[in-house]
SEKOLKOL-390649 format. One line per 2 residues: number of its first residue (from 1); their letters; for each residue x, z, y of C-alpha. Coordinates in nm, 4 decimals, always signed. Last residue first. Example, Ala and Ser with C-alpha at 12.3 -4.5 7.8 and 13.67 -1.06 7.14 Angstrom:
<rs>
2	SA	+1.3670 +0.7140 -0.1060 | +1.2300 +0.7800 -0.4500
</rs>
This chain:
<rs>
89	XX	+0.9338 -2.2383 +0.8077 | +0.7571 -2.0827 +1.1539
87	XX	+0.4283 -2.2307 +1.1751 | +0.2688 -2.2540 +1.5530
85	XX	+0.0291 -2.0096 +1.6436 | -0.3168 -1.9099 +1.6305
83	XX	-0.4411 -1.8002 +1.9293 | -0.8421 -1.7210 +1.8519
81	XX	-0.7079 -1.3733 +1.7120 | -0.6158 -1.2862 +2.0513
79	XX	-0.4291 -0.9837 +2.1122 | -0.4328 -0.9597 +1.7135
77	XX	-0.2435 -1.2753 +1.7405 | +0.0129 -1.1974 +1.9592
75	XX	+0.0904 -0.8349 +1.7879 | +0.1554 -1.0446 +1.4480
73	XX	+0.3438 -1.3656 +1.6325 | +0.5930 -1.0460 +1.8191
71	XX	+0.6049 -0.8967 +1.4731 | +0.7114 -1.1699 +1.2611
69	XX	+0.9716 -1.2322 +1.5227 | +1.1165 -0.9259 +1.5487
67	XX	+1.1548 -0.9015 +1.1696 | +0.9169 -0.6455 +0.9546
65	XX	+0.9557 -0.3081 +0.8231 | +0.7205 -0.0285 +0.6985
63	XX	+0.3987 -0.2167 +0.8171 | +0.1149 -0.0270 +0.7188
61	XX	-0.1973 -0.1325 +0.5182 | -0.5018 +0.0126 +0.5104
59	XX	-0.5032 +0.1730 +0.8268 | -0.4371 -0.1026 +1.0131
57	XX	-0.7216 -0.3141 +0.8660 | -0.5756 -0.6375 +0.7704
55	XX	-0.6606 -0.8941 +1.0355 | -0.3474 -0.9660 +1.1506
53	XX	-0.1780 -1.0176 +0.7876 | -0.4778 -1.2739 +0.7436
51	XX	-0.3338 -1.4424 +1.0461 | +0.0493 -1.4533 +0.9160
49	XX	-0.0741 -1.6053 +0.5975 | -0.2427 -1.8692 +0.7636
47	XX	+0.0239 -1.9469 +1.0064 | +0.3066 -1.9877 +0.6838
45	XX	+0.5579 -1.7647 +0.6781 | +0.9960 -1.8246 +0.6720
43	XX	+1.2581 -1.5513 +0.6371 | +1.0922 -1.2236 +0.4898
41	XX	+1.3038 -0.9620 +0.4157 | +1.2067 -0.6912 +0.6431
39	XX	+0.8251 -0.7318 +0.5440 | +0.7701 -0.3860 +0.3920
37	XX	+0.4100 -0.3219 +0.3988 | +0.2927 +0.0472 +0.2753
35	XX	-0.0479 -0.0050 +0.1090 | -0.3983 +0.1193 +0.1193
33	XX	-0.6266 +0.1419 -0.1396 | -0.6763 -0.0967 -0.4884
31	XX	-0.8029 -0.3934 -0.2907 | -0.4252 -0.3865 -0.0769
29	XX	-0.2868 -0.5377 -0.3770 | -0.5337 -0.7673 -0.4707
27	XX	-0.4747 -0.8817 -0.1191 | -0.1078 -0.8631 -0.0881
25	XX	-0.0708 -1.0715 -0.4174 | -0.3098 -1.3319 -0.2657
23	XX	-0.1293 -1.3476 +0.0621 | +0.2055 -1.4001 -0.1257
21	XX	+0.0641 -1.6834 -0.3170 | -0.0440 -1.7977 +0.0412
19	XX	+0.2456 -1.7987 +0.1970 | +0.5061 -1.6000 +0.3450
17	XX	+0.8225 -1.7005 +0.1916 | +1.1374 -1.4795 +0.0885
15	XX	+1.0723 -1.1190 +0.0135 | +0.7961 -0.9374 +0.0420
13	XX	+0.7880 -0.5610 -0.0847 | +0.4729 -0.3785 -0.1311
11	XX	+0.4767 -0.0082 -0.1112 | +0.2163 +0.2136 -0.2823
9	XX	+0.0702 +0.5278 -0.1350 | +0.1080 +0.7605 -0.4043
7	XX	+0.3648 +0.5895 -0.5288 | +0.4400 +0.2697 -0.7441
5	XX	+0.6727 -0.0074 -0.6260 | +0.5048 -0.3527 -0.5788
3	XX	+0.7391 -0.6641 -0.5744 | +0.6620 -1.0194 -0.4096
1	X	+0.8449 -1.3086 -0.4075
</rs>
């Protein structure tokens, strides 16, 4: 699930599942100007979904919150985008 809450920099609240509904959300989303990312209740993401999140322009969209493991596969992969990574569900 995803929830946007209006400000003057929005903030876009996952919750649940990673995946590529919640990619397209993010994108249209992030389309409108830059974005406040709060990840801290995610629990499962897809690889794809993780790698577009790594190539979002940092400063159009900041993470507010996100679990340890989201962000150690996050900094991995913008180390070395060819990486990839194994799906965490």
């Amino acid at each position: 699930m995803i929830r946007i809450e209006a400000s003057p920099r929005p903030r876009v609240r996952v919750t649940g599942s990673l995946d590529g509904r919640t990619v397209r959300a993010l994108f249209d989303a992030i389309s409108h100007g830059s974005v406040v990312l709060d990840l801290s209740e995610v629990d499962e993401a897809k690889e794809s979904a993780v790698m577009f999140l790594a190539r979002l322009p940092r400063e159009r969209c900041r993470l507010a919150a996100c679990p340890r493991w989201l962000a150690w596969w996050l900094r991995r992969l913008r180390r070395n985008p060819a990486m990839g990574g194994a799906e965490r569900s």
